[in-house]
N, C-alpha and C positions, 0 to 999 in steps of 0.2 A: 353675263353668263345665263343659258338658258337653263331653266328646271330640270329638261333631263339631262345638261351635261353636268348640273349638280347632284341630281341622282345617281349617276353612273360612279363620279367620282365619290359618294359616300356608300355605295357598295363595295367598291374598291378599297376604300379605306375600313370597313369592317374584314370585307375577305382578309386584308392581313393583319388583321390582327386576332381574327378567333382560327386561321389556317396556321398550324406548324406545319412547316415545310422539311423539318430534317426526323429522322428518327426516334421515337417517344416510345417508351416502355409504362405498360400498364403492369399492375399490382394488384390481381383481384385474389380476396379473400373471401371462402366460405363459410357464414358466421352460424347459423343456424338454419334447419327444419322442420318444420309442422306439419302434420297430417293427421288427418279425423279417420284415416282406413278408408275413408268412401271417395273417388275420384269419379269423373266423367261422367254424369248424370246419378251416381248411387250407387255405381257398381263397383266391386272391390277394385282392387289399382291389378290383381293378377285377373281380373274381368270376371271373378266370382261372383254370378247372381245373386248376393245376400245382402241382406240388409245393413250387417255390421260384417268387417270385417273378420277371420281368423288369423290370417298372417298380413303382415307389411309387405309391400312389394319391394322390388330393389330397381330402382329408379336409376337412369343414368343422366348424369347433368353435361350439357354442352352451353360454354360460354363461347362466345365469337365477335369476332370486332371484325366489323363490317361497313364497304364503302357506298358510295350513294346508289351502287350497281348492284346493291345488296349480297355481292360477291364476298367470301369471307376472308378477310387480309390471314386470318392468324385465327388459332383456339386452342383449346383444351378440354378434354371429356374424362368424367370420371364418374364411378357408379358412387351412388349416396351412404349405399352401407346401414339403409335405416332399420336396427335392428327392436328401435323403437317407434313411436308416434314424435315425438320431440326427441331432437339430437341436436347439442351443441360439437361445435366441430373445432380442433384445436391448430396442431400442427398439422394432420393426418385428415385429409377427408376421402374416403372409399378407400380408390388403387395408385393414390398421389399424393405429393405435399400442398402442403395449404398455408401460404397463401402460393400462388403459380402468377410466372412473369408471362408477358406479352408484348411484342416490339414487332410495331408497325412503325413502314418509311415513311407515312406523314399522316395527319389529324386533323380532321376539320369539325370544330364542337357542333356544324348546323349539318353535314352534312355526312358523316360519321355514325354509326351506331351501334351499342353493345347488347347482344343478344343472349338468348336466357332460352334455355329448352332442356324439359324435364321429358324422359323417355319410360315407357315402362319393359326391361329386361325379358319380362319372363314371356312375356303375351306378343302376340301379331295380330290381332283382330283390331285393339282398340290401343295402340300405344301411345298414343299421346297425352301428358298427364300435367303438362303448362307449360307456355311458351308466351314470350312477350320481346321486346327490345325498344329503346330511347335511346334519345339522343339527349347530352348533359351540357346545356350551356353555361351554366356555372363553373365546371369543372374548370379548376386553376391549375394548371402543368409546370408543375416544379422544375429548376433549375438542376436537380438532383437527386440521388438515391434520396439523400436526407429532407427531402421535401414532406411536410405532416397534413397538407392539403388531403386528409381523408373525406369523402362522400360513401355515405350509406343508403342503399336502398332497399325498403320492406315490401317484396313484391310476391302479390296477394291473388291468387285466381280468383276472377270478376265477373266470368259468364254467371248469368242466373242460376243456371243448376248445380254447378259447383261451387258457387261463391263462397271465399272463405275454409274451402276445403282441403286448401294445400296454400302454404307460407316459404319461401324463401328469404333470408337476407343476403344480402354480402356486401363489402365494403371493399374500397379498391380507391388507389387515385393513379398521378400517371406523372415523369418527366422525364425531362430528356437524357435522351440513353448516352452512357459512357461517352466521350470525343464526342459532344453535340453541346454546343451552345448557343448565345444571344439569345432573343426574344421570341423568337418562333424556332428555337432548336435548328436554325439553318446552316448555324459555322460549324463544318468538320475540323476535328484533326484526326489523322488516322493516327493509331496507336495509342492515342490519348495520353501525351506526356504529359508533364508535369505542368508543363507552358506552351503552352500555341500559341502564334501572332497570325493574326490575320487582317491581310489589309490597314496594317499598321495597330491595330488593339490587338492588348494583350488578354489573354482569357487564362485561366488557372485552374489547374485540375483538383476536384475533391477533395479538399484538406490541406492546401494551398493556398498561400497570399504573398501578398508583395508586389514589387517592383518585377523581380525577376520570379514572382512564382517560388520562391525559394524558403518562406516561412513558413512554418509548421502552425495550422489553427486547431487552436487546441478547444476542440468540441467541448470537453467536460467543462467548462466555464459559463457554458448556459445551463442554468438552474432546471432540474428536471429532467436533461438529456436524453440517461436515459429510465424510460417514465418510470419503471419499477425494476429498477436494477443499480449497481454499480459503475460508475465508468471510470475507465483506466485510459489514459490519452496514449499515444502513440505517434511514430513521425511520421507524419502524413496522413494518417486514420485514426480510430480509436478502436475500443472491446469497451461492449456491456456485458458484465455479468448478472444475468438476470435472474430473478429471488425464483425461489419455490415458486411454480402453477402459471407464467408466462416467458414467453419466446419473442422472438424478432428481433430485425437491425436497433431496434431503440426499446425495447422490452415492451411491449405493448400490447401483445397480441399475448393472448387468453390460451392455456397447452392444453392437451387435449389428454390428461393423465391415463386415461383407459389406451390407449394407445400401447402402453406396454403390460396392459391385464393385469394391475396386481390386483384381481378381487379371488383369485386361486381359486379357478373353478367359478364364483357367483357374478351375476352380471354386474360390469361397472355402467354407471351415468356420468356423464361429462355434467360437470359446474362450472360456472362462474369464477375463476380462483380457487376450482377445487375439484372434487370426484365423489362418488357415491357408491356402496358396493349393496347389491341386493342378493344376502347369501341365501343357500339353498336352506332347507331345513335340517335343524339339529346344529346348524353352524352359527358362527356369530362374528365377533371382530370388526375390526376398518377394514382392514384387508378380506374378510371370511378365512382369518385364521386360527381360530378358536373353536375346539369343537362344545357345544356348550352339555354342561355337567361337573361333577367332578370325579366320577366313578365311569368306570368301561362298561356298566349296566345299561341297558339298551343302547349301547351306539353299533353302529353299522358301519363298518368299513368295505366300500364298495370292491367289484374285483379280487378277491379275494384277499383283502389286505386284513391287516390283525390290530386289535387294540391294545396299547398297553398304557402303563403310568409314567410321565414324566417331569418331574416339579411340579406334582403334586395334581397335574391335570391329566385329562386324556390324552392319548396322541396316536393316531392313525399311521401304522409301518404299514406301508406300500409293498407289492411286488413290482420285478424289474415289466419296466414298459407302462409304469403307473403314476400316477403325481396329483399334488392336491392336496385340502385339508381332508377327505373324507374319502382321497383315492379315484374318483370319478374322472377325474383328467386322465386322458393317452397323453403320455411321459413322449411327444416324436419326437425329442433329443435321445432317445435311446437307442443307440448303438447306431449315433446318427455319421455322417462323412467330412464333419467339419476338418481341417489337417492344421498344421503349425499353430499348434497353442492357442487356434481360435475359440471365438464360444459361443455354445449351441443355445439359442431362443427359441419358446415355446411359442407358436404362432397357431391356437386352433387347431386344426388339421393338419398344418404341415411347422416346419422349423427352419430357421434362419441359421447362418453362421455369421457371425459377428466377426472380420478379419483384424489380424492387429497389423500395425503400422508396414508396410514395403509386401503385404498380401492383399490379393483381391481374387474374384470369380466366385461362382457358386459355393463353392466347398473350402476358398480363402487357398484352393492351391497352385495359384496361379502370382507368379514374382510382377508386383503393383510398379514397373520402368517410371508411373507417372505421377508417383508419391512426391517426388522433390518439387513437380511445377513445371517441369526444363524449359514449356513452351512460352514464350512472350509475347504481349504485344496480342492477349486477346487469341492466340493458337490455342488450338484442341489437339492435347495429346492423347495420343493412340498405344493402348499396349500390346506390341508384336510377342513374337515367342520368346527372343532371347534380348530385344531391347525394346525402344518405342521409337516410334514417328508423331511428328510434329504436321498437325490440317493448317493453314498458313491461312490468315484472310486476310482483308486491306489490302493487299498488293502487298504485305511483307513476303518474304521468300527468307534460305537459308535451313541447316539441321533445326536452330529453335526459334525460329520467326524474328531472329532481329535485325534483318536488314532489310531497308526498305530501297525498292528497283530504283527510284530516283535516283537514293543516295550514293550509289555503288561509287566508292573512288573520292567521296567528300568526306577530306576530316574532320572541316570546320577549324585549323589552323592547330587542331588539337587541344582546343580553349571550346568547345562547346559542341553539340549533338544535331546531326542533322535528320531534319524536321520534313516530309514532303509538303508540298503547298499545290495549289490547282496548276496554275503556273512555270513551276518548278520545284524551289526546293529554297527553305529557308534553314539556318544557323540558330538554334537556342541557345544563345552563347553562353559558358557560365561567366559568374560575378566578375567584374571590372574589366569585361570585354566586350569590345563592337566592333563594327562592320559587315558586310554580305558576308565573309568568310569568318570570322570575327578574329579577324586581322590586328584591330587595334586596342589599345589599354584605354579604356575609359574610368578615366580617373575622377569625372562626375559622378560615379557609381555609388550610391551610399550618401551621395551629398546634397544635401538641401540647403540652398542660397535664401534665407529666410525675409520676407517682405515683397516678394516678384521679383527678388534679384534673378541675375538669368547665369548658370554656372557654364562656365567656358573651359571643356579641357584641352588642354596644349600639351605641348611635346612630353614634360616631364612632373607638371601638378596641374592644377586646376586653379581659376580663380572666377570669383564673385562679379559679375557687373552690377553694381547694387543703384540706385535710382539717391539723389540729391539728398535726400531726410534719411537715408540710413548707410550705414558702414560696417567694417571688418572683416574677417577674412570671410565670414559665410552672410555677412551683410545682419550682422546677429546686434546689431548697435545701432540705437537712433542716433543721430546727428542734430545734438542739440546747437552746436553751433553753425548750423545750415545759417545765413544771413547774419552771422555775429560779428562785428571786427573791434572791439575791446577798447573802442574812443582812436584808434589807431595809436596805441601806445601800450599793447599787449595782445596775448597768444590765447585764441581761445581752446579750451579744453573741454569734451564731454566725459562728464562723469554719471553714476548708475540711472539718475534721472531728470538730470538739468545739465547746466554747462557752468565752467567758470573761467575765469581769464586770469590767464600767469603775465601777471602784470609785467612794463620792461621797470628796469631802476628807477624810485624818485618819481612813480606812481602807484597808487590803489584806488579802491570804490569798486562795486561790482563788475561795472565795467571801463576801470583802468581809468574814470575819470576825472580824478584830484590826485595835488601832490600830498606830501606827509603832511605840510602845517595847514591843510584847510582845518577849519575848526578846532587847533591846536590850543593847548591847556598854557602854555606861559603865562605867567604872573606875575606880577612889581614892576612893571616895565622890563620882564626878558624880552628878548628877542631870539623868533622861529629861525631857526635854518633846517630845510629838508635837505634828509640824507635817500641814501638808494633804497632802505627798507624801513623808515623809520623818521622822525624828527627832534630835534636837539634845542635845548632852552637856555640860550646865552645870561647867566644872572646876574644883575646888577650887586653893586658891593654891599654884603653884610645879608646874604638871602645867598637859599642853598637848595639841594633836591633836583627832583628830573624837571616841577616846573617851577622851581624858585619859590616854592609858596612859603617856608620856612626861614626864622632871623637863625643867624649864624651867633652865638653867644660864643665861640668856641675861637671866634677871629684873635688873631695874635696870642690864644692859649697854649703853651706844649706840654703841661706837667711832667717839668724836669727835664725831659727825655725820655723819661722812665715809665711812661703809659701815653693811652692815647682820650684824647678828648670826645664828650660824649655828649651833644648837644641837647639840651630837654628844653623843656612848655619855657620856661623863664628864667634858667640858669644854666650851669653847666655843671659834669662831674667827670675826674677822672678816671678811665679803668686802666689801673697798673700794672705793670708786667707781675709773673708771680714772685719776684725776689724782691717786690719792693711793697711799700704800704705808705700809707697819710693819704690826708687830700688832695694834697698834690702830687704825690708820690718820692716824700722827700726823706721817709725812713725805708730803713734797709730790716725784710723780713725771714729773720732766722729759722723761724717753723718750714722756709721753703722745704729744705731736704727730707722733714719728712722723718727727726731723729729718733723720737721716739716709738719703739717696733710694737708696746704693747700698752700704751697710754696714752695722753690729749696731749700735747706741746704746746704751751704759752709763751708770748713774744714777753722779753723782762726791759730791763733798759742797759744789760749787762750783756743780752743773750739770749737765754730760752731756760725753762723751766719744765719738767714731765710729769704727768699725773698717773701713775702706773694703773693699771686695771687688775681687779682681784685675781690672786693669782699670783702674781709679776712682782720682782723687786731689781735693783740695781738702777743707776743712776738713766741709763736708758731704758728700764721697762724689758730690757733680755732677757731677765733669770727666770725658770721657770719656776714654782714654789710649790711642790709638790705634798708637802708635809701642812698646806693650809687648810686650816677647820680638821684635823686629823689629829685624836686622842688615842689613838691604839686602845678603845673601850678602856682607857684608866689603867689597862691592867699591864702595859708595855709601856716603849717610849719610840717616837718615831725620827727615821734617821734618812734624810734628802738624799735623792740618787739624782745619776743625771737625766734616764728618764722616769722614773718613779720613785716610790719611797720605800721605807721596809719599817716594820713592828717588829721588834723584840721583847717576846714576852716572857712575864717573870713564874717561876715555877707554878706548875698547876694549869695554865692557860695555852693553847693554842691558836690557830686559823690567822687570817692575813691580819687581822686589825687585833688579834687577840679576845674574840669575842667567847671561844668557846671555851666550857670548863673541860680538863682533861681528866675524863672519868679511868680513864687507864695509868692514872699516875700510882707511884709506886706497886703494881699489879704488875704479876709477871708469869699469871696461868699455868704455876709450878712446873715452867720450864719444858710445857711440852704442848705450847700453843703461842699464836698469837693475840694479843689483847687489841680490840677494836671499840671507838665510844660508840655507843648505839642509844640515843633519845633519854640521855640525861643519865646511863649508867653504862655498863662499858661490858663486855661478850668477850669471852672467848671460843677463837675459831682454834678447834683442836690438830694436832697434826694426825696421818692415818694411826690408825692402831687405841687412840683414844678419848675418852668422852669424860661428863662430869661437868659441873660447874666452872670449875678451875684446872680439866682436864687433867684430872687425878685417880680417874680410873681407866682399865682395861675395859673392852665389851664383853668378856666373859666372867666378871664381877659381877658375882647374883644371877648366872645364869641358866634356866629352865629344862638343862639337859638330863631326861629317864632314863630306866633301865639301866646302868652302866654305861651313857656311854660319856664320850671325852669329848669336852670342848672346847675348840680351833679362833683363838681370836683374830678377826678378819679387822681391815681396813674401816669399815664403818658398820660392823656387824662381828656375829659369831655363828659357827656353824658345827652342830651335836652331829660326831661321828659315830655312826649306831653300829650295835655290836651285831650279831647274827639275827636275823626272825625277826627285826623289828625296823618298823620305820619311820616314817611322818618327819616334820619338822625337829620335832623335841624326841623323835624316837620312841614314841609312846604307844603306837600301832603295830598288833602284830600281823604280817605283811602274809595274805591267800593267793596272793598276784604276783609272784617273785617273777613268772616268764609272763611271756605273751597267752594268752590265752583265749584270747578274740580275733586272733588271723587279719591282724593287722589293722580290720575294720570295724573297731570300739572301742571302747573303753573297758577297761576290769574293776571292778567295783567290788572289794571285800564285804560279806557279810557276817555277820553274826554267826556264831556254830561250824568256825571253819570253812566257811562257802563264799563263794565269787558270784554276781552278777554282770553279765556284758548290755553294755547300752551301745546299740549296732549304729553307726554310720546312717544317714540317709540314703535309701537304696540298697539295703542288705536286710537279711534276716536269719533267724534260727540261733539257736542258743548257743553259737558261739560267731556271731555273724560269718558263715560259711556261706549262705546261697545270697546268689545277684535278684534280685524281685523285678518281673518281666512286665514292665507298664505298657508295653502291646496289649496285654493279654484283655483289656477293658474297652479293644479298638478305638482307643483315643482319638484315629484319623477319620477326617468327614469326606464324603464325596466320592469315595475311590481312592485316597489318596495313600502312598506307601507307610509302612510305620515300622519304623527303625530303633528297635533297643539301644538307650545308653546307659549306663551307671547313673543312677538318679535322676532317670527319666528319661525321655524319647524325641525323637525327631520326625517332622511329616513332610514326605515327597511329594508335593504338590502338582498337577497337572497346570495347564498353563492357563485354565478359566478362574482357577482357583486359586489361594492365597492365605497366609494366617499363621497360628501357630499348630492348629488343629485344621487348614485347610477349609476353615467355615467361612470364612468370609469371597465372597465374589469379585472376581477381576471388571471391575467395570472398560472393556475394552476398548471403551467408545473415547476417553478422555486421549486414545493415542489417532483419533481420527481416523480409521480405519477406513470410513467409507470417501478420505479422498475429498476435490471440490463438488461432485456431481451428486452426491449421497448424503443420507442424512442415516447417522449409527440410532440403532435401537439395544440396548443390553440390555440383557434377560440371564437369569441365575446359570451363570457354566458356558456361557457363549455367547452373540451379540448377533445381529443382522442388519442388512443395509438395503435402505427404502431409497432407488433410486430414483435421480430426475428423471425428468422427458428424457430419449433419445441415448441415454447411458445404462449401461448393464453388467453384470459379473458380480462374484462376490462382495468386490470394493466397489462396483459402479468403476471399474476403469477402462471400461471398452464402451465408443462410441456407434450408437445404432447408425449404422449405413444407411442411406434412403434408399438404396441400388436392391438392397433385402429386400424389399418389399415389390421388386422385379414389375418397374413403370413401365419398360421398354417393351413397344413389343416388335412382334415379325423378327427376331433372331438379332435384332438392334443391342450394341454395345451400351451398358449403361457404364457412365462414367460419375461416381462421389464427390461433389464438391463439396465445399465447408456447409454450406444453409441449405443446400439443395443437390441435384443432379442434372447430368445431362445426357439425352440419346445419342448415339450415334448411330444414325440410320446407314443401311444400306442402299445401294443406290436403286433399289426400290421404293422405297417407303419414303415420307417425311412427316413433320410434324412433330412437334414435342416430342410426344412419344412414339414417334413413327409408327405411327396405326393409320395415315392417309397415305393409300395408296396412290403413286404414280402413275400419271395416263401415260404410257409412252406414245400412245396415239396420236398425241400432238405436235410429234415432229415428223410424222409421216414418216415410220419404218417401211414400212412395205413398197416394194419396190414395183416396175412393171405396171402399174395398174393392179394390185392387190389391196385389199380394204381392208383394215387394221379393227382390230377387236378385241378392248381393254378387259385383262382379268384380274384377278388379284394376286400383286405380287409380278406381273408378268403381260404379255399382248399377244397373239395370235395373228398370224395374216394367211385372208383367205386368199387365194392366189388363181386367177383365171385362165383357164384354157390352158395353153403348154408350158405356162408354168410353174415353178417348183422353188422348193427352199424355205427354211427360217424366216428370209424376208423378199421370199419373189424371187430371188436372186438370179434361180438356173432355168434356161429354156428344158425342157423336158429333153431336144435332140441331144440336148451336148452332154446326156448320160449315155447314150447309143453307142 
């Protein structure tokens, strides 16, 4: 081989592999700006001859990816927005979102380059304010959106005279776009299904794996996902929800929180995971929501708004078309044109409408046809008047782009989804079917033949071809007995991790190679004989056992009949049946049966004899003896029952055994009670009507009744019926309070000298409790809150910030979540407020900021809301992201006849020579004659 056909071939072999050849989507991010105010030799950036600047200019940024013809494939321009010297940039950079995609048909890292060019807006003399571009051979091109191969670059103007004077960064990487695979993004599938085969490999879309593409990967299982957020997995995708102060596919990217101005009115700074507010004077706050003081003495409320007190602080009342802590903002949500329930954003100078769900257009009055998706397959839906249209690419066709012109007329046997291929047209079959059409049941599906077995499907299952060392049905078994044959006198078996052999009859050993008596135990001259599981020890006379090792002592013994022989070390013993007994079994044992039920039974030489157990008498231990160890305490005698016993006790004495003395003997409570022994002496319980010792007297015996009057003996009392004017218990009061004299609500209380006192009720008053006492009248209710008289106190109507029994305590109304997942609640005394995220607004934070607001599109281009981002729909003038590059139509040569074509904006011109005429040349001048 000569050196340069080795050169040539290791060119070649570089070209492919730093050249992608299909489709790559870039991801550039604008991270940050710096600027001194002094640009291009000293002079301000708007070309003010001063030394320091007075204002920032407003720079416009173009990024371009560009081919080795330095032609630019693809860009994006947006103005900087620097309304400082350093700006970090979040979501939102100028009049676009940030970060902005980019898809170029192919990438070559040497030959390829990304361009960088800073503008200055406002000036024509000297615009130019940094420009650079490189090429990144490092740069690694991902497999996918989820690719985290980011490169960062800090690029620094390096002329002399401005060095240093202006900073950019941005960060960005790049992989292959939707339907583009392999190693240089060169395998399409159009559509991007789930599964593409091509050329026999299978590729799998996003979030997919498997065999057939058919498994869900479930991203939340790598640690860190997503970098500062939550992840929630999904079938076929996932959701980050990402914390406070970052954004992005994988939470990563730094928000850009001034993007929705909460500094009300003061200017915010973009942080690091955070914001800054720099309020005007007299204000203070995170937000500059606080006016500072605590009194309306010197504060100013601009435009003519008013100060007043509200918890305890200042608080500036606006007029209509006003807003702010201090009034200084124009309110242009005022009397603004948002329609259907939308809501109106304060944007600077002008305002946004936030549309809710199936609304879109400027003012949200326009029915959103394109909210559900309907288009597939990568279509751009279009909203007409009264429905939408479906932009169809790939070569799909149909209302919502899902049929692909190959496919027309292919069902794929109804078992799987047809695929275009360069070719023609492949079958994605689904699960356990193959073929072009996928015609047939592949019952291989699912099945792994384990060890290089090779799985064969047939008409109605599948089976294993497994290789010599392994077996079963999925070849899931070694084959221990691959070369085994068991001495050819048994079966060999594999079991979990060896083999063993099922020996035939009248063999064993491991492997099946001896019979029963090799190494057999026989003794005293037995003789082996092998049997089919086993071997047998023929014993010589007077020896016994499995190997005859024992003398038989037991030879010619039967004791009697009547038991059996029981050979031991040097003798023998009988053991008798149980009805018999001796040493030979030559007496007859009476205790068999067992006669006595409640005592020991002894063999006699008559019979049997019983030993009764305490308790028990009669000849067999039957009777029960109830009266044993039982004195009735001396003072009774006791008499056997059949199951118990009984004491009969002699006068004087009582209870079961006679123990107690009978303190109620001869007592008889003179006949108008019952006598009870009570602790060694004995009570009488009287009948009603009377008491006394011996219940011998009435209750009105000796009793305490005045004045005249008579007294009533009661049940277990007596009651003095009083004669006229007097009353009390005993009658002894002369009564000031015959009627009511407190209106129901008191008490009457006689005094001394003829006179009554009323002690009133809780909640009455006046000297005869007459008037209700009004506990309003003290405004018990805090807040505002209503106050309601009751008898003995008051009730309070509470408003719904408030709570308690006086209304003083504060509804914290944050505990019911009000702000929703996008918000975070603040509650303050009587009300609460919601601090929302990036890109979320409304009182709860439940309307999502449209990017379309913020009107990217230009030249009369439809902007269409996607989930993270937007997209233009150019007319067929314009193109480019945001359709601000104008269309040469020059280039197809409109002009007719020899007329020369001349590109304007938005539109072309033909000049048209001599007798011609028209739009584009078209008419000879005669043929209007």
């Amino acid at each position: 081989m000569t050196g340069s056909t080795f050169l040539l071939m290791l060119c070649c072999f570089v070209f492919q592999v730093e050249v992608f050849q299909g489709k790559v989507t870039f991801v550039v991010h604008i991270d940050a700006v710096k600027s001194d105010g002094r640009l291009n030799g000293g002079a301000c950036c708007q070309s003010v001859s001063e030394t320091n600047c007075t204002k920032l200019c407003k720079p416009v940024l173009t990024v371009c990816l560009r081919n080795r013809s330095y032609l630019c494939l693809t860009s994006f321009t947006t103005t900087l927005d620097m309304i400082r010297n350093d700006v970090v940039y979040g979501l939102k950079v100028g009049n676009t979102t940030n970060p902005q995609y980019l898809e170029v048909d192919s990438w070559s890292k040497h030959g390829n380059k990304i361009s960088v060019t800073v503008r200055d807006l406002q000036t024509s003399s000297r615009p130019l304010i940094y420009k650079t571009e490189f090429s990144d051979v490092n740069l690694r091109i991902g497999h996918n959106i989820l690719s985290q191969n980011w490169q960062q670059k800090k690029l620094v103007a390096n002329y002399f005279s401005d060095k240093n004077r202006f900073r950019i960064q941005i960060s960005y990487k790049a992989y292959c776009s939707e339907g583009y695979y392999g190693l240089n993004c060169s395998v399409h599938c159009p559509g991007n299904p789930n599964k593409c085969v091509v050329d026999g490999r299978t590729y799998c879309k996003t979030g997919w794996t498997g065999h057939n593409c058919d498994q869900d990967v479930n991203e939340c299982n790598a640690r860190y996902f997503c970098s500062r957020g939550t992840c929630t997995n999904t079938v076929g995708s996932f959701h980050c929800t990402c914390h406070a102060s970052v954004y992005g596919l994988n939470c990563h990217l730094d928000a850009d929180e001034c993007l929705m101005e909460p500094c009300k009115g003061g200017e915010c700074i973009n942080k690091i995971g955070s914001y800054e507010c720099h309020c005007r004077n007299g204000i203070s706050g995170k937000n500059c929501e606080t006016l500072i003081g605590t009194t309306c003495d010197g504060i100013s409320c601009s435009n003519n708004g008013y100060c007043t007190i509200s918890n305890r602080k200042p608080v500036c009342r606006c007029n209509s078309g006003y807003s702010g802590t201090d009034c200084f903002d124009r309110d242009v949500c005022f009397n603004n044109l948002c329609q259907y329930n939308s809501t109106c954003v304060n944007y600077r100078s002008t305002y946004t409408c936030q549309c809710p769900k199936g609304y879109t257009g400027k003012y949200c009055d326009q029915i959103d046809y394109c909210v559900s998706r309907p288009c597939e397959n990568a279509g751009i839906c279009v909203n007409n008047v009264s429905s939408f249209s479906c932009r169809c690419v790939d070569n799909f066709i149909g209302p919502n782009c899902n049929t692909y012109k190959l496919c027309v007329g292919k069902s794929c046997t109804g078992h799987g989804v047809c695929l275009p291929q360069y070719n023609g047209y492949d079958c994605n079959c689904s699960q356990g079917y193959v073929g072009k059409d996928c015609e047939s049941t592949d019952f291989c599906f699912g099945k792994i033949c384990s060890k290089n077995g090779v799985c064969i499907s047939g008409t109605n299952d599948y089976t294993c071809n497994c290789n010599k060392t392994f077996m079963g049905k999925d070849c899931e078994t070694v084959n221990h007995c691959y070369d085994r044959n068991c001495s050819n006198h048994g079966t060999c078996k594999n079991n979990n991790n060896t083999y063993s052999c099922s020996c035939n009859p009248g063999y064993t050993g491991t492997n099946c190679e001896h019979t029963y008596c090799y190494n057999n135990g026989c003794q005293n001259g037995a003789t082996c004989l092998s049997g089919n599981s086993n071997y047998t020890c023929i014993c010589a006379d007077g020896f016994i056992d499995n190997h005859c090792q024992t003398r038989d002592y037991c030879h010619h013994q039967n004791c009697n009949s009547h038991g059996r022989c029981q050979n031991e070390t040097s003798n023998f013993t009988c053991q008798c049946q149980p009805e018999y007994r001796g040493t030979n079994c030559e007496l007859t044992n009476d205790c068999y049966s067992n006669p006595c039920l409640h005592g020991t039974c002894s063999n006699t030489n008559t019979g049997y004899n019983c030993s009764c157990s305490t308790g028990y008498v009669g000849t067999n231990c039957n009777v029960l003896d109830h009266c044993y160890n039982q004195n009735c305490s001396f003072h009774g005698s006791c008499h056997n029952k059949i199951n118990n016993y009984e004491c009969r006790c002699i006068g004087g004495y009582i209870g079961t055994d006679c123990e107690i003395t009978d303190q109620c003997y001869k007592i008889d409570c003179s006949n108008h009670g019952t006598c009870h022994n009570n602790n060694n002496k004995y009570k009488c319980t009287c009948n009603p009507g009377y008491t006394g010792t011996n219940c011998e007297h009435t209750y009105c015996y000796n009793n305490g009744c005045q004045n005249g009057a008579t007294c009533l003996n009661g049940n277990s009392s007596y009651t003095c019926n009083c004669v006229d004017g007097f009353h009390g218990n005993r009658c002894q009061t002369r009564n000031n309070c015959s009627i009511d004299m407190c209106n129901g609500h008191g008490i009457c209380v006689n005094n001394t000298g003829g006179n009554y006192t009323c002690l009133c009720e809780n909640g009455w008053e006046g000297s005869q409790c007459e008037e209700n006492i009004n506990e309003c009248l003290s405004s018990p209710c805090k807040n505002n809150g209503k106050c309601v008289d009751k008898i003995n106190g008051y009730s309070c109507s509470c408003s719904k910030y408030w709570k308690g029994d006086s209304c003083q305590e504060d509804v914290n109304e944050c505990r019911y979540s009000p702000c929703g997942l996008y918000g975070t609640c603040v509650n303050s005394e009587g009300n609460f407020s919601c601090l929302c995220g990036p890109f979320w607004t409304g009182k709860h934070c439940e309307n999502r900021v449209k990017l379309c607001s913020f009107m990217p599109c230009k030249n009369n281009a439809t902007c269409v809301d996607l989930e993270d981002t937007y997209h233009c729909q150019c007319n067929d003038k314009f193109k480019g992201r945001h359709c601000d590059i104008d269309i040469d139509e020059c280039l197809v040569s409109p002009c007719k006849n020899g007329g020369s074509c001349l590109n304007t904006h938005g539109s072309y011109v033909c000049k048209c020579s001599g007798q011609i005429t028209g739009f584009n040349c078209e008419h000879m001048i005669n043929d209007h004659i």
